[in-house]
N, C-alpha and C positions, 0 to 999 in steps of 0.2 A: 452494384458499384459501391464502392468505400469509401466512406461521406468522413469519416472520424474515428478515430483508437484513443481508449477510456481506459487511462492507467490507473493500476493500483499505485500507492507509493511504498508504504514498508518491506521492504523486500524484494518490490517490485523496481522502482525507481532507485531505490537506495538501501544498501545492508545498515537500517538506523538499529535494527532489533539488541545488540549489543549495547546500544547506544540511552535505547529506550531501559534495558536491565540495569545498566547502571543508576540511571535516574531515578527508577524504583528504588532500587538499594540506598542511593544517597536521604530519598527522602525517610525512608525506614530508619536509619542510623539517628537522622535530622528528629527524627518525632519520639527517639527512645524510644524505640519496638524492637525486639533479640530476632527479626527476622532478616536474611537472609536469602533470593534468590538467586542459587547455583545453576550454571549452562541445564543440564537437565530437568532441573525444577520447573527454570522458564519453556524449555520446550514444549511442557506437559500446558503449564498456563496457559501459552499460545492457541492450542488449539480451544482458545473462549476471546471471541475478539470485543474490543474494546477495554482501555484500562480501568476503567472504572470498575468493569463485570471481573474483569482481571481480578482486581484485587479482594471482589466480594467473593468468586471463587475459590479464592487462595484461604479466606475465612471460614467458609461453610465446610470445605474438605481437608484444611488443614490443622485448623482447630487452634490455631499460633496463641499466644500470649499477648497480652495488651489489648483485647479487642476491649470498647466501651460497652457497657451495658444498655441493653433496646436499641430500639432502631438506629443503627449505624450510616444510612445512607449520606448522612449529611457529611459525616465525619470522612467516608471515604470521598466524598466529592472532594471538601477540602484537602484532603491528603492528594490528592489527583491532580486538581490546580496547581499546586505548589509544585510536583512530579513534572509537569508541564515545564514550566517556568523553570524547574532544572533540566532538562530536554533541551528548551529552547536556546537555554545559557549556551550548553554543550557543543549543538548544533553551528549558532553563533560563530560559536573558537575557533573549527575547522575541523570539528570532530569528523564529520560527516561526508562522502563525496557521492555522485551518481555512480549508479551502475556502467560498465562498458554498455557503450551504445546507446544508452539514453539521451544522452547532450546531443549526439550526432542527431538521432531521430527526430527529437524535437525540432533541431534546427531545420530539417530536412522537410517536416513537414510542415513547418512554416514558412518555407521557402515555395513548398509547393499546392499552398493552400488547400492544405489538409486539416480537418479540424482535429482540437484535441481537449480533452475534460479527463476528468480527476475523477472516481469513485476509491473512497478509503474510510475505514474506520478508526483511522484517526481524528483527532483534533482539527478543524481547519488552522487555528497557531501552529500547528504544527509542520502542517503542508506548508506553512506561509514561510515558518523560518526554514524549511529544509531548502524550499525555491531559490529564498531570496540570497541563500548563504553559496548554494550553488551553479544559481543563473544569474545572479546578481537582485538587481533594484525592478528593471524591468520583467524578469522572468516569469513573475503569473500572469501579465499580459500573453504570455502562448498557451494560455487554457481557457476558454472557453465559458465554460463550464466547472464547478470545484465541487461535488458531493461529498463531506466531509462525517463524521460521526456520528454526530448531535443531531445534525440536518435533519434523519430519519429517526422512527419509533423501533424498527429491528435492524440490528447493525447485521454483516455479513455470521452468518451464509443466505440468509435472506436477502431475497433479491433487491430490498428496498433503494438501496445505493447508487446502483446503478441504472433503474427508474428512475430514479432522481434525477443523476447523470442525463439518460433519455430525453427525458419532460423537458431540460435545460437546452438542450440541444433541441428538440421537434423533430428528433429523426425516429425512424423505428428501428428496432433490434438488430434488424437482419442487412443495415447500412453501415453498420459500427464492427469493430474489434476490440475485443479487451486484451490487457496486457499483465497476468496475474501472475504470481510466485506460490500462492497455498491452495490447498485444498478445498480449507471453506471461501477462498477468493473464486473457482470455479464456479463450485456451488451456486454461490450468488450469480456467476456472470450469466450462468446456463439458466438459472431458473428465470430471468429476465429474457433467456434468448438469443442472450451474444454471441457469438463466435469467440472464443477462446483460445490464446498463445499464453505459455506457461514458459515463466524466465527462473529454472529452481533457484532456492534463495539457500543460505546457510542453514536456518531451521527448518527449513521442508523439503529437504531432498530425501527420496524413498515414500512422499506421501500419495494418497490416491489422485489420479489428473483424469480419469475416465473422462471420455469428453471433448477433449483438448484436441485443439489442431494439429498441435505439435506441441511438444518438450522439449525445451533448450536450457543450456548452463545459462547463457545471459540473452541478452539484447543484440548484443555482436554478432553472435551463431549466424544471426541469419543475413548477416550481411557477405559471409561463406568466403569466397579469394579478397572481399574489398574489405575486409576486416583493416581495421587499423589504419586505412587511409582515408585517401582527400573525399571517397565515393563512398564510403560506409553507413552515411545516416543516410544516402539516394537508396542503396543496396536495402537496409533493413525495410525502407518505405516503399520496396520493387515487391521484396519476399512478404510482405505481411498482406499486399494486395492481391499476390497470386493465391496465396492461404485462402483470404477470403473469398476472394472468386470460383477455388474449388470446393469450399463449405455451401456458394451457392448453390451450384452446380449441382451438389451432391440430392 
């Protein structure tokens, strides 16, 4: 039976990745650095998750201009906090909305006391402003549980996250579903054990989902004729239990 479904947020919950490149850029521009990341640059980036690792990858294989001399991690932290803190502005304004079908499901499974927790390699500030800007004041009261970044020692595709996730919860593996948009969000959720539904995002369409229960454009998909109406967040929380049911099964 299915106790709880364990969202990712970037991608998954919400298209911020746009959202996230510009705040890069801004703070680059902000620091005097001639760097510059364009739609494909970032794509390439992405597949290294966390910003922090982000940006030290961007270093090691791009060789850019401006780095300090010796050990830089302090220097990228701080450039990464400040990145944050232009994110969160962003976020704030109304840059940022849910994905189709998200709002509905949450509510859906709040309603129907279904639990629900967060596994992301973001920021917890981050998850907190993307919430609060689009569920309001109360909305991380309907998680549970929040596995955010920092939390763990290996960010995704290492399973650490969504352990985490687990531990928070006291459930096991094989009670839960995840709700991922990439690749190494699989990765991680399988190598934990999850059950796996894949919502492709703008940067990960065409990437490997081996694994997966299903692949869907969004959240919605699976709410199938109740798309868009008054029964679409009951419909996504019908489809993601029969999913799981036939993962058991299987």
């Amino acid at each position: 039976m299915l106790h709880a479904i364990i969202l990712d947020v970037d991608g998954t919950m919400s298209e911020t990745e746009e959202v996230h490149r510009a705040a890069f850029n801004e703070i680059f521009k902000e620091r005097g650095l001639d760097w510059h990341w364009d739609r494909p640059t970032y794509a390439r980036l992405l597949k290294v998750t966390g910003g922090k690792e982000r940006i030290r990858h961007f270093i090691e294989t791009d060789k850019p201009d401006g780095v300090p001399a010796g050990d830089v991690t302090a220097w990228i932290a701080a450039m990464h906090k400040r990145k944050t803190a232009i994110y969160t502005e962003k976020v704030a304004s109304g840059a940022v909305s849910l994905r189709p079908g998200i709002e509905t499901l949450i509510k859906a499974a709040r309603s129907d006391g279904m639990r629900l927790a967060i596994a992301t390699t973001t920021s917890l500030r981050n998850v907190e402003s993307l919430i609060e800007a689009t569920l309001g004041a109360e909305g991380l009261k309907a998680f549970e549980v929040i596995a955010a970044g920092d939390m763990v020692a290996n960010k995704k595709p290492a399973p650490d996250l969504f352990l985490k996730a687990l531990e928070g919860l006291s459930l096991a593996p094989d009670m839960c579903i995840a709700l991922e948009d990439s690749a190494n969000g699989i990765r991680s959720s399988l190598a934990a054990h999850i059950p796996t539904v894949i919502t492709t995002s703008a940067y990960t369409v065409g990437e490997d989902f081996a694994g997966a229960l299903l692949v869907v454009e969004s959240a919605q998909r699976l709410a199938g004729a109740e798309a868009g109406g008054a029964g679409e967040g009951a419909a996504i929380l019908a489809s993601l239990r029969a999913l799981h049911a036939q993962s058991a099964a299987a």
